[in-house]
N, C-alpha and C positions, 0 to 999 in steps of 0.2 A: 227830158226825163226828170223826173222830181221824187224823190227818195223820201217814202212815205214811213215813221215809222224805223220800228228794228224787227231783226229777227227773234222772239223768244220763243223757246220750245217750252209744253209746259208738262210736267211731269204729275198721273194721276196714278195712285196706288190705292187697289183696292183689297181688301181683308177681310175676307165674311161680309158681312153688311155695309162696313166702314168703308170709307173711302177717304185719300189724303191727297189734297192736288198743291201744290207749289211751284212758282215759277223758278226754272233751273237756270242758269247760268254757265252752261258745259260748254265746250266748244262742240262747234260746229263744222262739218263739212261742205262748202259751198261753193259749185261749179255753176262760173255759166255758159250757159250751151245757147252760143248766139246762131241765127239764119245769115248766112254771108250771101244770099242771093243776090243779085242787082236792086231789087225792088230797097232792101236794109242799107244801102253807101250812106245815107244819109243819117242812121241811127248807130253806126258804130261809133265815130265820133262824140255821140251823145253819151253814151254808154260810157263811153274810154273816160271823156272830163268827170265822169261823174264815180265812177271806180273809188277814189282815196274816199269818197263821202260813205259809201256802202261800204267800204273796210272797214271805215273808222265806226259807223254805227253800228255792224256784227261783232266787232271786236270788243267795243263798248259791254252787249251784253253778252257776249258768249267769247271770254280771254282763251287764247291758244288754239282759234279755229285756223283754219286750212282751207286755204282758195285757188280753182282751176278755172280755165278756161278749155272751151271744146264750139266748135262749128258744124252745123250743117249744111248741106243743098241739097239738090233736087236725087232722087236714088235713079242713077239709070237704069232704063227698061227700053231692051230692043232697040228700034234706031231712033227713041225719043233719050232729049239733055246732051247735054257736053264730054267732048271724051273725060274730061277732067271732073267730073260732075262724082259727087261720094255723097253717103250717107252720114254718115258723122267725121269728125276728125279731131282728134284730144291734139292742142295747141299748147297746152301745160297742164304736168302730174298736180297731182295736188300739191300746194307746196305751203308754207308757213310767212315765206319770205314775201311779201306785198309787193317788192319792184319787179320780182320775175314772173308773178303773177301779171301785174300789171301790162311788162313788157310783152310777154303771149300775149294778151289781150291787144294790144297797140297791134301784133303781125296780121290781125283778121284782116281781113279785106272782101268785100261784096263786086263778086261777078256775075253774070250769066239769069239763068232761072228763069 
C-alpha cells in the first residue's frame, strides 16, 4: 500500500453571487472499515505497517482528528457463509489515542468468504 497524499477537506461558502473556498484544517473523523475475508490475509498486514504513515499525514493536516477501525464479511443469507459470518463489526469507537486505534486495527483478522 503506498500513501498518496493527505486528507484536506475543503471549505466553499457561498453569498449571493460570491463565493469563498479555502482549504480547512479541522479535524477529521476517520474510520477504516477493512474486508477481513480470506481473499484480504494478505492486505491487513499491509494496512497495519502502514497505519503510523496515514496518522501522521491526517494529523499533519487536520490536528485533533479521531480514528476507528471497523470490519466486514460476507452478510449471511439462508444456508449460504459461515455461522460466524456478520455484516460489519466496530473493532474500535472512535478514539484520539493512535496506539488503541492502531491495536484494533492489529486484532483484524481475514477468514472464510
Amino acid at each position: 500500500m503506498r500513501v498518496i497524499g493527505a486528507v484536506v477537506p475543503v471549505l466553499s461558502l457561498v453569498y449571493g453571487r460570491q463565493s469563498y473556498s479555502e482549504s480547512c484544517f479541522l479535524p477529521i473523523d476517520l474510520m477504516i472499515l477493512q474486508d477481513t475475508t480470506g481473499s484480504f490475509d494478505d492486505d491487513l498486514p499491509n494496512v497495519s505497517k502502514n497505519i503510523p504513515v496515514i496518522v501522521e499525514k491526517v494529523l499533519e493536516q487536520n490536528p485533533g482528528s479521531w480514528f476507528g477501525a471497523a470490519e466486514f464479511k460476507d452478510k449471511p443469507y439462508r444456508d449460504l457463509g459461515e455461522p460466524d459470518d456478520f455484516c460489519y463489526r466496530i473493532s474500535s469507537k472512535m478514539t484520539p489515542e493512535v496506539e488503541e486505534f492502531q491495536k484494533a486495527y492489529d486484532t483484524l483478522y481475514a477468514s472464510g468468504g
